[in-house]
C-alpha positions as CSV (number, residue, x, y, z in Angstrom):
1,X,57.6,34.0,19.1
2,X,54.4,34.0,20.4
3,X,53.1,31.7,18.0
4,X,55.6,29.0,18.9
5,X,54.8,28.9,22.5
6,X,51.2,28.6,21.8
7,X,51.6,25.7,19.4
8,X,54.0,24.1,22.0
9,X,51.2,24.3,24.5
10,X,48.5,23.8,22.2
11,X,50.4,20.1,21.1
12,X,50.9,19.4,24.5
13,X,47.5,19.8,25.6
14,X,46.2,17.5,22.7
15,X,48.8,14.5,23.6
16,X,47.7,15.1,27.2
17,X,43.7,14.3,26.4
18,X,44.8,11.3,24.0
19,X,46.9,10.0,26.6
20,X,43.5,10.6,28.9
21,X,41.3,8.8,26.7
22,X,44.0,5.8,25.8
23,X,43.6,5.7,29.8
24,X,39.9,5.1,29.5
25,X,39.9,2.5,27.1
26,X,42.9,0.8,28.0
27,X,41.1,-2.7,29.2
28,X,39.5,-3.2,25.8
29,X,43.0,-3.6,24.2
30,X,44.2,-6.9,23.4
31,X,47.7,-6.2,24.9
32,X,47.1,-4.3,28.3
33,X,50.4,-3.5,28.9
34,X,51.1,-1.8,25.2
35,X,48.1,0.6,26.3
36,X,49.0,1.1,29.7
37,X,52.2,2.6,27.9
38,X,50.6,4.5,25.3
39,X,48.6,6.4,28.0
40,X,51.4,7.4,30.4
41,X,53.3,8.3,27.1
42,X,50.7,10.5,26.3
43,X,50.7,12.0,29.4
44,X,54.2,12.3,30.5
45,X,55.5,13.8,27.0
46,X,51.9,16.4,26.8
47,X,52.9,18.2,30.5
48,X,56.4,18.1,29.3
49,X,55.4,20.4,26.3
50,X,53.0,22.3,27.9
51,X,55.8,22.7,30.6
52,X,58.6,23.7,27.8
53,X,56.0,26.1,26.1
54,X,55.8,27.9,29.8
55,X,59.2,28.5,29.8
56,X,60.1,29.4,26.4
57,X,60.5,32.4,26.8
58,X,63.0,32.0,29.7
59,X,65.5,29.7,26.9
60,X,67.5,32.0,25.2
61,X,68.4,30.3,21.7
62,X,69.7,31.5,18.4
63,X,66.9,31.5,15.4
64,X,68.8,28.1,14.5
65,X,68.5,26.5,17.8
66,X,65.0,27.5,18.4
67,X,64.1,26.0,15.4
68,X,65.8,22.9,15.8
69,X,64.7,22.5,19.6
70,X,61.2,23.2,18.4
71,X,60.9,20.8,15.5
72,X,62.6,17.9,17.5
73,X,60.2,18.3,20.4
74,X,57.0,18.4,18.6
């Protein structure tokens, strides 16, 4: 169980830095807006997973339901 919290943290940090450095280079794309989305994307959905592997522990599931609620968020 342990291992599925850290991988719900560890992808959730990882979209958080790409949605970071989308940020950076967002003037450089050729459509601004599509970029600007991208990033907050990137960030929004990474503290949501880092947030959901905080409190996994806390969701009580069945195996089935922990499966499918960690396959569909990742």
């Amino acid at each position: 169980m342990e291992t599925l919290k850290r991988r719900l943290i560890w992808h959730g940090v990882l979209l958080f830095l790409l949605g970071l450095l989308t940020g950076l280079i967002e003037t450089q794309f050729v459509n601004v807006r599509m970029a600007l989305a991208a990033h907050l994307e990137g960030v929004m959905n990474g503290v949501f997973l880092i947030a959901l592997g905080a409190i996994w522990y806390e969701i009580k599931l069945s195996a089935t339901l922990t499966g499918i609620t960690l396959y569909s968020a990742l």
